[in-house]
C-alpha positions in Angstrom: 19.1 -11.1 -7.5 16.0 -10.2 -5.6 12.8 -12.2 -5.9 9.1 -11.5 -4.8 6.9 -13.4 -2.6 3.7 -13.3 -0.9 4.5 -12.4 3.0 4.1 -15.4 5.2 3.5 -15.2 9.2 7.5 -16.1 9.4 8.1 -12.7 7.8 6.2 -10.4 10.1 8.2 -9.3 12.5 11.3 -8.6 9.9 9.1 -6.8 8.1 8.1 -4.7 10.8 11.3 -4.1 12.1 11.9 -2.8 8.0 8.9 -0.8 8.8 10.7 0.9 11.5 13.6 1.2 9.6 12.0 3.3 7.3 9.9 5.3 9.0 10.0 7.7 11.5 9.3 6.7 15.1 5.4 7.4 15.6 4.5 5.8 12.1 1.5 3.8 14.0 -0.3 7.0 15.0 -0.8 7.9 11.4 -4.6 8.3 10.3 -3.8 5.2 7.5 -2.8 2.8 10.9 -6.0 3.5 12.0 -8.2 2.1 8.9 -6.2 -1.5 9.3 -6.5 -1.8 13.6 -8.4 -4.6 13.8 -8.4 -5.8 10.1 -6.6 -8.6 8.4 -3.7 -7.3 6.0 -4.7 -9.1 2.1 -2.4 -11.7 2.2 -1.9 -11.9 -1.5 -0.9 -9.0 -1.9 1.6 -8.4 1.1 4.6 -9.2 -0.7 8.4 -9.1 0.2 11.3 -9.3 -1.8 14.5 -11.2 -0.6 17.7 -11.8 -2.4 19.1 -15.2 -2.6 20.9 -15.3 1.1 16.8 -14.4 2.1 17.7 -11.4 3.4 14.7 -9.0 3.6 15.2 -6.2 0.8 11.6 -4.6 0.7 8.1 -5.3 1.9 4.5 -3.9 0.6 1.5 -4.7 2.0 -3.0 -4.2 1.4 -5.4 -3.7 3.6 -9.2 -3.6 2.6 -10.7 -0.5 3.0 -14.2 1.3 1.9 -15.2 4.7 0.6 -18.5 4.9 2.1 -20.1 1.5 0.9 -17.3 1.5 -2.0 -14.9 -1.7 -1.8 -11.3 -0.7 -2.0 -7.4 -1.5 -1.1 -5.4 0.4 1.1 -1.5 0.7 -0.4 1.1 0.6 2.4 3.1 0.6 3.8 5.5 0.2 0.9 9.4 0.0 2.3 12.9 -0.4 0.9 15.7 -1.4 3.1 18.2 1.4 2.7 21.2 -0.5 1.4 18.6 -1.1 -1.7 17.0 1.5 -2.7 18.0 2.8 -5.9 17.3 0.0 -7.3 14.0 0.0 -8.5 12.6 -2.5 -6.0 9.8 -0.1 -4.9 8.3 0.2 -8.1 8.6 -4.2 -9.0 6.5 -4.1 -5.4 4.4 -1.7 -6.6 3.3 -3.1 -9.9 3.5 -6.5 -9.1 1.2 -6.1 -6.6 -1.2 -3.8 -8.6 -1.2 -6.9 -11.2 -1.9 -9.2 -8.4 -4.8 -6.9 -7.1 -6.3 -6.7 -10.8 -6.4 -10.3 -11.1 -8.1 -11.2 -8.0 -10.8 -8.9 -8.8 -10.1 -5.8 -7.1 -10.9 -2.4 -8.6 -9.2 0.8 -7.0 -6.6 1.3 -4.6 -6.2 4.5 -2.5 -2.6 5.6 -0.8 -1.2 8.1 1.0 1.7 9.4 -0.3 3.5 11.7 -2.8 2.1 12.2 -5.9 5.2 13.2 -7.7 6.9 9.5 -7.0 3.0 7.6 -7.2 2.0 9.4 -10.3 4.7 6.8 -12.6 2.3 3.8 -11.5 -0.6 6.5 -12.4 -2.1 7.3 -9.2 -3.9 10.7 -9.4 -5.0 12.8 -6.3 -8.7 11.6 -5.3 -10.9 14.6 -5.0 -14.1 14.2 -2.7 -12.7 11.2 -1.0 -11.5 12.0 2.8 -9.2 9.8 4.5 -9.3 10.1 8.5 -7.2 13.4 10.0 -4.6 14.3 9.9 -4.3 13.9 6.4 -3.1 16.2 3.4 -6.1 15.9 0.9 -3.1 16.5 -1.4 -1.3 13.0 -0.6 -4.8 10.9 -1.2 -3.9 9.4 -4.4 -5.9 6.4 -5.9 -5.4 4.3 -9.0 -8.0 2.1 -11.1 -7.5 -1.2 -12.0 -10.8 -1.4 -14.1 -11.8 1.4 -16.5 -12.6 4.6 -14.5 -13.4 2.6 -11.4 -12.6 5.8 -8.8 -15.3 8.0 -10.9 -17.9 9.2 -9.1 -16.7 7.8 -5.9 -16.9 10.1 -2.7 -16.8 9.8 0.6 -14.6 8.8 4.0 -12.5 6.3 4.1 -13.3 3.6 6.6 -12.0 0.2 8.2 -13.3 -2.4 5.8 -16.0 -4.4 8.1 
């Protein structure tokens, strides 16, 4: 059995290494590592997921981000250890920590990813809103966690400062 926690300081590097696990060398040079340089993760919503032997099944992590002036959360990364997934652990990270996020006040979050596995939490594509290059437009997907929060929001996205 697998339960969910917020990420402590204890947790970082395992869940870095996870990071690594899952991604493809290079992952740090991506235009999304380059909106959280500098800026604190939000630690209540940096989760990870351990069974009951604490060993490291899946991490998620926020970053705060704008849209112009536009207060936002950046999604990811969101990882599965490979001797887990299947299991649906990606999607209790995922919409645990979108409950979190609603709760503490937080209206959108933006990602970059695929919409056909994002659009079950209902992220939609985000036209008019730029993340840094080189990004698909097609893989900026956002998702509101007050009524119609993304509408009529435009802009680049930026490090939160």
């Amino acid at each position: 059995m697998l339960y969910l926690r917020q990420e402590t300081e204890a947790d970082w590097w395992e869940v870095e290494a996870l990071y690594d696990l899952c991604f493809a060398p290079g992952r740090e040079a991506l235009s999304s590592y380059r909106l959280r340089e500098g800026v604190e993760r939000v630690p209540e919503l940096s989760l990870v997921a351990r069974d009951s032997d604490e060993i490291l099944g899946g991490a998620i992590r926020y970053w705060p981000i704008r849209v112009d002036e536009v207060k936002a959360l950046l999604l990811g990364p969101v990882a599965v250890h490979p001797t887990r997934q299947g299991e649906g652990l990606g999607g209790s990270l995922i919409r645990e920590s979108l409950d979190i996020a609603k709760t503490l006040g937080w209206e959108r979050v933006i990602l970059v990813g695929d919409a056909p596995y994002y659009k079950r939490f209902g992220f939609t594509r985000l036209e008019g809103v730029l993340m840094p290059p080189p990004t698909n437009p097609a893989r900026v997907l956002g998702y509101s966690l007050s009524y119609r929060a993304w509408d009529g929001v435009e802009g680049t996205v930026k490090p939160y400062a």
